[in-house]
N, C-alpha and C positions, 0 to 999 in steps of 0.2 A: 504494500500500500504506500503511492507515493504521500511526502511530506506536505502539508499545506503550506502556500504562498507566506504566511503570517508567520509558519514556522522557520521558514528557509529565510527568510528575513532578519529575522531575530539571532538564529544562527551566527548570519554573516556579522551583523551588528554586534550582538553581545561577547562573539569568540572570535570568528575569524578576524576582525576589526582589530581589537587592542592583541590580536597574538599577531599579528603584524607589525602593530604598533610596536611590542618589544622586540621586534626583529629589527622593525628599523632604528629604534631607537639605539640599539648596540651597535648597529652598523657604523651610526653618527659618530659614537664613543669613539667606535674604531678608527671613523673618516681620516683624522690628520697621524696617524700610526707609520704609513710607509714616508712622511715628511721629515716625520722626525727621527725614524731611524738615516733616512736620506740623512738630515743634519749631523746626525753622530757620525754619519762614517767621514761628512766633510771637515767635522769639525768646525763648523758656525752654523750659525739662523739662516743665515743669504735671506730670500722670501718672505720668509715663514712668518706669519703673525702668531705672537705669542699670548697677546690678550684673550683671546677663546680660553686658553688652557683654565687658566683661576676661575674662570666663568664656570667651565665646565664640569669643575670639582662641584664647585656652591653648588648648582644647580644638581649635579646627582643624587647631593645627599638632601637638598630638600626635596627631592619627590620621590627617595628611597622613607623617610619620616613619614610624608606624607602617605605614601603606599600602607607603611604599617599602621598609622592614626587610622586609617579610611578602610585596613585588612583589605585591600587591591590587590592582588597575586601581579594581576599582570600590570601594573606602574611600576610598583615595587621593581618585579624584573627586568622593565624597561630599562632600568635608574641603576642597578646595583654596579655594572661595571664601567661605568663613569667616573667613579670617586678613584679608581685605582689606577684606570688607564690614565685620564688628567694628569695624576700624579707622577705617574709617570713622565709623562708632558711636559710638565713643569721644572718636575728636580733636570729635563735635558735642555730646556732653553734657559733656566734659571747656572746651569753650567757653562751652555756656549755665547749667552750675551754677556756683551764688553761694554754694555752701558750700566753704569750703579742705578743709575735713573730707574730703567726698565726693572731691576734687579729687588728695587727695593719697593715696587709696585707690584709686584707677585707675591713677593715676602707679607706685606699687608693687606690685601686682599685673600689670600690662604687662612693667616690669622683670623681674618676678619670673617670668612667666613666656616670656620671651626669652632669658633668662640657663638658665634651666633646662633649655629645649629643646635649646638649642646644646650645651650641656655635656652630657647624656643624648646627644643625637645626635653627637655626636665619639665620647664613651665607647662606642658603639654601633657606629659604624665601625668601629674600631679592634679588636674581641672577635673571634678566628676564630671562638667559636662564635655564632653568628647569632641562633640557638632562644633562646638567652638574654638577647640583646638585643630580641628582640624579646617576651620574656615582663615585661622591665622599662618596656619603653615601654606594653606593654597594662594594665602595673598602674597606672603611673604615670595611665595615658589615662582605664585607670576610677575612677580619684579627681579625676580635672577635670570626667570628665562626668559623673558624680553631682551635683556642686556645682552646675555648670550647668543641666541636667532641674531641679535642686531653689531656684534662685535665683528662678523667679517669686514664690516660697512665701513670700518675704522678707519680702513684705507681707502674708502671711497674718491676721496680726492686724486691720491695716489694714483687709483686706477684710471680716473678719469685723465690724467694730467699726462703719463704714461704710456696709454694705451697698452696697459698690459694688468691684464689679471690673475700673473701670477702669483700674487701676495695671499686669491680668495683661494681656498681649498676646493675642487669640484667633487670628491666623495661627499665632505661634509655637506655642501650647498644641496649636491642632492638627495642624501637621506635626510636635509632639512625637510625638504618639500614634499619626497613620501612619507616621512613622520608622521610630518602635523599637517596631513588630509586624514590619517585613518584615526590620527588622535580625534581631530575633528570631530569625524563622523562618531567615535565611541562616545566622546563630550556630551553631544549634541542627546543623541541615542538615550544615554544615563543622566541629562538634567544635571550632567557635573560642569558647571560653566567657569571649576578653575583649573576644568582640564581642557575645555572647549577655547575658551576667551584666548591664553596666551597661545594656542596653536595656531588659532586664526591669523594674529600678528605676526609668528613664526614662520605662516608658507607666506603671506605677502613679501615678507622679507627675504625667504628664501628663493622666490620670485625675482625680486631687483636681485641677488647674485646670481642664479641662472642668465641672467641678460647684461649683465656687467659682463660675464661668460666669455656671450657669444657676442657681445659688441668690441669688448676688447679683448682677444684669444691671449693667452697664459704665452709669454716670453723667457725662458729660462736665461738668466743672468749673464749666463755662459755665453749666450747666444748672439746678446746685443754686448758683451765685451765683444766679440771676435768681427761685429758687424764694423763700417765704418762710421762712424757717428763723431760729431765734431766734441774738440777736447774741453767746450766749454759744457756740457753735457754730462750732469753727475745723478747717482742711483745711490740712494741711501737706504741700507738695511734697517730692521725694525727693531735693531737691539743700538741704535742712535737715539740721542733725545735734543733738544732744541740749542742746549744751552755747553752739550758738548758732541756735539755732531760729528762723524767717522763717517766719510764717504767714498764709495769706490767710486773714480775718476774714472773714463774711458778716454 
């Protein structure tokens, strides 16, 4: 006997939806993995934005809290290998940038977001009422992961200025925008709108990097050193800061 319409629906929405969602979601975690072993073997950042990273810690472990406050199996699992991969992340651009600037913006940000989680999650134990803690961890979650969806943009200028987008990550940009459609649609589905609301904001954003993409195609470093380009023409890596700036010349 086949399934009713109402069941095969439900289905897709209630399982196959967010088990996608934790697929893609680890993909994301994954996305900047082969960059940064790239970096280690070079021995520098070159490209690489490192600001996602701190992002990406905060942001795991508030929607791994969140997952348990709300008992979500699948958030929860979406979120779990972000706090370790990141970290990873971090302790390798926290190694190979030569800016203290960039160096000690990581360092506080990590703090800042380790210190925050534990104290929101004790305060969060602690509430008999639950609904409440768990309405301040989803606010809380969707002001990290705003910043986060919204941290490749950092180089927006860059790219625009440049014509090269090799600073955005294309894994990452794209398990952005498969993510948070199926987040979306489970959001929407479950009347959870602190799972719905920053997804929304997430694929629009991960829209403008898909077309930052394909308007301006990713340049490896390598590529325009060896071009001819005139020697008043400099490329600044993203472990530089304003006030002590390190520039490859061409």
């Amino acid at each position: 006997m086949s399934e009713s319409p109402a069941t095969v629906t439900q289905i897709l929405t209630f399982t196959v939806a967010p088990a996608l969602g934790v697929v893609f979601s680890e993909f994301m975690a994954f996305g900047p993995l082969r960059a940064v072993l790239d970096c280690r073997k070079a021995n520098s950042l070159g490209e690489v934005n490192p600001l996602p990273f701190p992002l990406l810690f905060g942001n795991g472990l508030a929607w791994v809290i969140y997952g348990v406050a709300t008992k979500n199996i699948f958030v929860f699992l979406g979120n779990i290998g972000a706090p370790a991969l990141s970290m990873f992340y971090l302790l390798t651009a926290h190694t190979l940038t030569t800016c203290a600037k960039t160096r000690l913006q990581m360092e506080i940000m990590v703090v800042f977001f380790i210190s925050l989680w534990a104290i929101v999650g004790f305060s969060v134990a602690m509430l008999e009422d639950h609904e409440t803690g768990s309405s301040v961890i989803g606010i809380l979650g969707n002001i990290t992961v705003f910043f986060l969806f919204a941290s490749p943009l950092s180089t927006f200028s860059k790219v625009i200025k440049t014509r090269n987008s090799a600073s955005i990550n294309k894994p990452f940009a794209a398990c952005q925008v498969l993510n948070c459609i199926v987040w979306v649609t489970y959001g929407l589905a479950t009347s959870d709108l602190y799972v719905a609301l920053p997804n929304v904001l997430g694929l629009l954003l991960g829209i403008a990097q898909i077309a930052l993409l394909f308007r301006s195609p990713a340049v490896p470093l390598a590529a325009m050193a060896s071009a001819k380009v005139p020697d008043t023409v400099t490329y600044s890596n993203f472990d530089e800061s304003s006030s002590a700036e390190s520039t490859n010349t061409v």
